[in-house]
C-alpha positions as CSV (number, residue, x, y, z in Angstrom):
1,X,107.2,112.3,99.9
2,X,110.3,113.9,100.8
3,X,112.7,113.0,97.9
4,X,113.8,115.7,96.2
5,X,114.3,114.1,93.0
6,X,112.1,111.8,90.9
7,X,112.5,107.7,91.1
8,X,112.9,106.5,87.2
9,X,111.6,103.5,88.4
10,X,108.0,104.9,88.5
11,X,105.9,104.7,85.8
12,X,105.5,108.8,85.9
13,X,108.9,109.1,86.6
14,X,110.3,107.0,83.9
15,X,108.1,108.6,80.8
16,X,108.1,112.2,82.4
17,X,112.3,111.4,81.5
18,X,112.7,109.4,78.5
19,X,108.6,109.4,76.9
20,X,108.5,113.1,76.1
21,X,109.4,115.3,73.2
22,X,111.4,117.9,74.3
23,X,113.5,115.0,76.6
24,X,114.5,113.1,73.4
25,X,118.0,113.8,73.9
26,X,118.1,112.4,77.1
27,X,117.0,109.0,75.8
28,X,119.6,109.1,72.9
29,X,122.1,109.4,75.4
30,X,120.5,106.5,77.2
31,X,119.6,104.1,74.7
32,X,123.1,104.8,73.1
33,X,125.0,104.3,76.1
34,X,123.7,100.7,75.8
35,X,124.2,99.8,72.5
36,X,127.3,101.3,72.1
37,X,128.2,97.7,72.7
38,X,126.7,96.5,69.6
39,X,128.1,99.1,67.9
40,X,125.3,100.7,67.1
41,X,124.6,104.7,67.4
42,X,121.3,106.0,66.9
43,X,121.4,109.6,65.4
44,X,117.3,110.2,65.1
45,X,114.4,108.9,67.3
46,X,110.5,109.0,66.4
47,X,108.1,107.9,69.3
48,X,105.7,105.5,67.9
49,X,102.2,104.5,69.6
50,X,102.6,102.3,72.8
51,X,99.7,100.1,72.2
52,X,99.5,96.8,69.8
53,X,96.6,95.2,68.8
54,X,96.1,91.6,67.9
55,X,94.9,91.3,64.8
56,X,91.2,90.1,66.1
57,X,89.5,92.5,68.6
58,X,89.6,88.3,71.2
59,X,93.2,88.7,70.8
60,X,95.8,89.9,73.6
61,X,97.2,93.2,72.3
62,X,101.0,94.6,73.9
63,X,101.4,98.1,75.8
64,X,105.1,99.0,76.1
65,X,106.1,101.3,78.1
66,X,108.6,103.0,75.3
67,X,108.4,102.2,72.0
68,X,110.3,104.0,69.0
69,X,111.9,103.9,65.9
70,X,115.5,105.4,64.8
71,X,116.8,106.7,61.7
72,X,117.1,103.5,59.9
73,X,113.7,102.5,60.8
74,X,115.1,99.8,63.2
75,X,112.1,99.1,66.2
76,X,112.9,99.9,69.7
77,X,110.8,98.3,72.8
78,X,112.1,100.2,76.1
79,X,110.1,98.0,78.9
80,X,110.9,99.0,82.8
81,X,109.5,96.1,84.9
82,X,109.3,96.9,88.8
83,X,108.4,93.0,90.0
84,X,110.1,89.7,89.0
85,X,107.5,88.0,87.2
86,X,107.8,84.2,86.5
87,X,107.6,84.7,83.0
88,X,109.0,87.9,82.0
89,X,111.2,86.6,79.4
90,X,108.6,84.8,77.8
91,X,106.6,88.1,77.7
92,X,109.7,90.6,76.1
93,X,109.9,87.7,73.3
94,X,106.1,88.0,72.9
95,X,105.9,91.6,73.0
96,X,108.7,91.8,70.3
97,X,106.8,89.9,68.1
98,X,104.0,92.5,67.6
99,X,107.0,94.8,66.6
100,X,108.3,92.1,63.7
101,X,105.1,91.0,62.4
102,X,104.1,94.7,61.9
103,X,106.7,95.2,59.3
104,X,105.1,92.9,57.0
105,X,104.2,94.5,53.5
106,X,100.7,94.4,52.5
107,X,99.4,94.6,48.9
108,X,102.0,94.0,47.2
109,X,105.2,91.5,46.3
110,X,107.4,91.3,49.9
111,X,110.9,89.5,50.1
112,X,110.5,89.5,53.9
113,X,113.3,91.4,54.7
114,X,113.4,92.9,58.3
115,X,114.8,95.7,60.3
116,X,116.7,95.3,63.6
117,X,114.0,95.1,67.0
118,X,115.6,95.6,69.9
119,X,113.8,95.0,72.8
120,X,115.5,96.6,76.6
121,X,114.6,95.9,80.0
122,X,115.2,97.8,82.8
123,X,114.8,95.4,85.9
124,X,114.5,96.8,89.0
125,X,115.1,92.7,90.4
126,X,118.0,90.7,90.0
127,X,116.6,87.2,87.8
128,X,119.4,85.5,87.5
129,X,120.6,85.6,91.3
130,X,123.0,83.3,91.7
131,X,125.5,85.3,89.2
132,X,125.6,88.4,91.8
133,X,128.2,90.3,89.4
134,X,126.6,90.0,85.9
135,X,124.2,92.8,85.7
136,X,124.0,93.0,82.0
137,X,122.8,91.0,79.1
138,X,122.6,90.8,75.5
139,X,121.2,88.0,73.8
140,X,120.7,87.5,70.1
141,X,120.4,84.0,68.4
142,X,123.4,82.2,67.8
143,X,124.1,78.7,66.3
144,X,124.3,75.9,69.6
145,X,128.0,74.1,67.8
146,X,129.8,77.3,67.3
147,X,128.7,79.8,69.2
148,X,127.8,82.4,66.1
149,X,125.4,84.4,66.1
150,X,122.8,83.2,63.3
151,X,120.9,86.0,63.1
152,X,121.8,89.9,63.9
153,X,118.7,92.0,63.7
154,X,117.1,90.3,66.9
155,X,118.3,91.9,70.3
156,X,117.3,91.8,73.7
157,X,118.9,93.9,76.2
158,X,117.8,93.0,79.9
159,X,119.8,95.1,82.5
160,X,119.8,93.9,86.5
161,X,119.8,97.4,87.9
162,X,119.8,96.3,91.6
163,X,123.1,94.2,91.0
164,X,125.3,97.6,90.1
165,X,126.8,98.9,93.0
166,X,129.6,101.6,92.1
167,X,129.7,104.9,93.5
168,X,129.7,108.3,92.4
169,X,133.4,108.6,92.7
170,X,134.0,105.4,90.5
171,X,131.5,106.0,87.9
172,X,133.7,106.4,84.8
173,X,130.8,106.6,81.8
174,X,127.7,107.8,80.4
175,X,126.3,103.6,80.8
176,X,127.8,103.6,84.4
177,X,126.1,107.2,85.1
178,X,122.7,105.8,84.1
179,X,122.5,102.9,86.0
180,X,123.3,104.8,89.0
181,X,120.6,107.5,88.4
182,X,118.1,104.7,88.0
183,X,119.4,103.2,91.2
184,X,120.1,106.3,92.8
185,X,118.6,109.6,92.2
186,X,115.9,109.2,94.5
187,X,117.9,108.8,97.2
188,X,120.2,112.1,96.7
189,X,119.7,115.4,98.5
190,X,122.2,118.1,96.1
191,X,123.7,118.0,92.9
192,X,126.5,116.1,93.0
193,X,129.3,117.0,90.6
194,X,129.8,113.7,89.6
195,X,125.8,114.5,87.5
196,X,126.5,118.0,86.3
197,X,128.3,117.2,83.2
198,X,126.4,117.3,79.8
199,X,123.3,115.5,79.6
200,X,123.3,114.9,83.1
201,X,122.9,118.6,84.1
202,X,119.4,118.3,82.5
203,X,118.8,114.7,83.9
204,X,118.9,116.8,87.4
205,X,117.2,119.8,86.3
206,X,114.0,117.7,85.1
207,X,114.0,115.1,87.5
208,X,113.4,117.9,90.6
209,X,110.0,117.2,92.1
210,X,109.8,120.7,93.0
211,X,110.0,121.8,89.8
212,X,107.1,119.9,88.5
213,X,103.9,121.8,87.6
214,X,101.0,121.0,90.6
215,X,99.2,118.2,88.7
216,X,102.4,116.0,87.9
217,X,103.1,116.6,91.8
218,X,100.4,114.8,92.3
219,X,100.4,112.1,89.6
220,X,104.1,111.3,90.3
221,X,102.9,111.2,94.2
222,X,100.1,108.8,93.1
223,X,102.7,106.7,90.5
224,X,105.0,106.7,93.5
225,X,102.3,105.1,96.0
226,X,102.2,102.4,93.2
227,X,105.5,101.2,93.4
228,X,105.9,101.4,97.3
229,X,102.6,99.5,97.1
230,X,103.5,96.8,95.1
231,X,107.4,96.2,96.2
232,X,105.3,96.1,100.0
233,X,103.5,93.3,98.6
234,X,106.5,91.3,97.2
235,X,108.4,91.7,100.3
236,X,105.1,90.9,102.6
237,X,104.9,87.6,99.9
238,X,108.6,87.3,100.0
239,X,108.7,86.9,104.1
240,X,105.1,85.0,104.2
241,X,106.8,82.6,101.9
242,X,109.9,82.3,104.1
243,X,108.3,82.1,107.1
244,X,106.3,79.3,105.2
245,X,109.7,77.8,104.0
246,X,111.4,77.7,107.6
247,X,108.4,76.1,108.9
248,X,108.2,73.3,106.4
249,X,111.7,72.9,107.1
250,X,112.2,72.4,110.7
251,X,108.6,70.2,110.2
252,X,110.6,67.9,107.8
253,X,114.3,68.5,110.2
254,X,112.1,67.0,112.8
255,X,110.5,64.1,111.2
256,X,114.3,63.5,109.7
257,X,115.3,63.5,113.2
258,X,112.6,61.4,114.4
259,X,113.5,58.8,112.1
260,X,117.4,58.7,112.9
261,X,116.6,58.1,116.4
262,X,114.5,55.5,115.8
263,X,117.1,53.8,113.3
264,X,119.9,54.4,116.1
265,X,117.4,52.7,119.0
266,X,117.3,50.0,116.4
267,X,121.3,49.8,116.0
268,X,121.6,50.0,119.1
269,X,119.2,47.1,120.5
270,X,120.9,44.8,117.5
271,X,124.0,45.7,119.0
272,X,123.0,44.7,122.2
273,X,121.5,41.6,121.5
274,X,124.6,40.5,119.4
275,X,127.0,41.1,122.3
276,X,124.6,38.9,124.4
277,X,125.5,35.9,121.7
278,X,122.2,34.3,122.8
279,X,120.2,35.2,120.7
280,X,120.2,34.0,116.5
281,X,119.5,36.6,113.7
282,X,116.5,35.2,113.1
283,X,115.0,36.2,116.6
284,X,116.6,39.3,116.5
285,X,114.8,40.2,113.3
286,X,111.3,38.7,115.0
287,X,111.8,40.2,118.3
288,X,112.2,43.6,116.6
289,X,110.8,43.5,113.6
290,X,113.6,43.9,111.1
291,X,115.0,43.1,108.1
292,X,118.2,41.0,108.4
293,X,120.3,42.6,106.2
294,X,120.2,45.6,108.9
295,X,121.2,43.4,111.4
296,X,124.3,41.8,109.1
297,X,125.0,45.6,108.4
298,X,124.9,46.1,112.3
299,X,127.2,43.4,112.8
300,X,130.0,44.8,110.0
301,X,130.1,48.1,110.9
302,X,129.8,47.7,115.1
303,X,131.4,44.5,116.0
């Protein structure tokens, strides 16, 4: 472990950052930087407990990584998912569930009125790859004829990490700085003085290894193994099933060329045959064993 700062895509590195008390202002800045879009600011953040239960003991309960409430009491899901999972989506729609059905009043008269969930995801995968510029998106339900949103308080924030590819010099905001830290902090060697403005003089003072007591050197060593573990998997899966691919595919570019041969040694013969004029379609079709509509097709396109 040589890097000299921490990767925000670890586990330890992620809630060393944003999932501790005295770094609350470093996820304001963050989580604000990506709503600003919505319009929304959030002034006050209280961390709430990251586990959900089901309401029977048999049922699946939800472990976010980040979960918090702001000053209107509006839920926040922060979720940082290291592998493309086939159902990922499916899974931040569950998960947001435990945060709406939690808000329901007990003991006493309820009008079902709900605050604002919004559920982000940091991807460190690109889902949607045949759009290699859109990086970023904000969903929320909207009616199919006119295109308006129907319903406001529902939002879900998934961000493409691995698809934003400014530099340093270009970076021209506090969303743009972010996205390059969680690409690229890892990777740097200094302090560059692109980073040592505002917030981001303490996102560089916190995130240096070396400045970690002992034991979180050694957790964030063991968080770090993790994730070099698992992306080693995917990319061993990744070039098994490539491999795997290219195989079936000159297997089937084979047969496919097997079986244009043999239909050209067919046209061919017919052709031959024809040009002889001694022979009828009938016993062309008997002597090789075809249909005569191949032959008629034969004598169309060839004679």
């Amino acid at each position: 472990m040589n890097d000299r700062f921490v990767n925000l895509f670890t586990d330890f590195g992620f809630k060393k950052i944003f999932g501790e008390e005295p770094n609350k202002d470093l996820l304001l800045s963050f989580l604000n930087s990506i709503l600003e879009k919505e319009g929304e600011q959030i002034e006050e953040l209280t961390f709430l407990d990251k586990e959900r239960l089901g309401y029977r003991a048999s049922e699946r309960r939800a472990v976010f990584d980040l979960f918090c409430k702001n000053q209107k009491g509006e839920k926040i899901i922060i979720e940082v998912q290291r592998a493309e999972q086939e159902f990922f989506k499916d899974r931040s729609i569950y998960y947001s569930a435990f945060a709406i059905q939690e808000q329901a009043q007990k003991g006493k008269l309820w009008n079902y009125e709900l605050k604002a969930v919004y559920t982000i995801a940091l991807l460190d995968f690109a889902f949607e790859k045949e759009n290699k510029e859109k990086l970023a998106h904000y969903i929320q339900l909207l009616d199919k004829e006119t295109c308006q949103v129907f319903y406001k308080k529902l939002t879900y924030v998934y961000l493409e990490v691995p698809k934003f590819s400014k530099s340093l010099e270009e970076l021209s905001s506090d969303y743009e700085r972010w996205l390059f830290a969680f690409q690229n902090l890892h990777k740097l060697r200094d302090k560059p003085a692109h980073l040592q403005a505002g917030i981001f003089r303490r996102l560089m003072e916190l995130a240096e290894i070396a400045q970690f007591e002992p034991q979180e050197q050694v957790a964030y060593r063991e968080s770090l193994k993790e994730y070099w573990d698992l992306k080693n998997a995917l990319d061993t899966s990744f070039k098994e099933g490539l491999e795997q691919g290219l195989q079936q595919g000159l297997q089937q570019g084979l047969q496919q060329g097997v079986e244009e041969g043999r239909v050209a040694m067919k046209r061919d013969l017919v052709l031959s045959l024809l040009q002889k004029g001694t022979f009828t379609d009938a016993q062309i079709a008997e002597l090789l064993s075809i249909e005569r509509d191949f032959i008629e097709k034969v004598r169309q396109n060839y004679l």
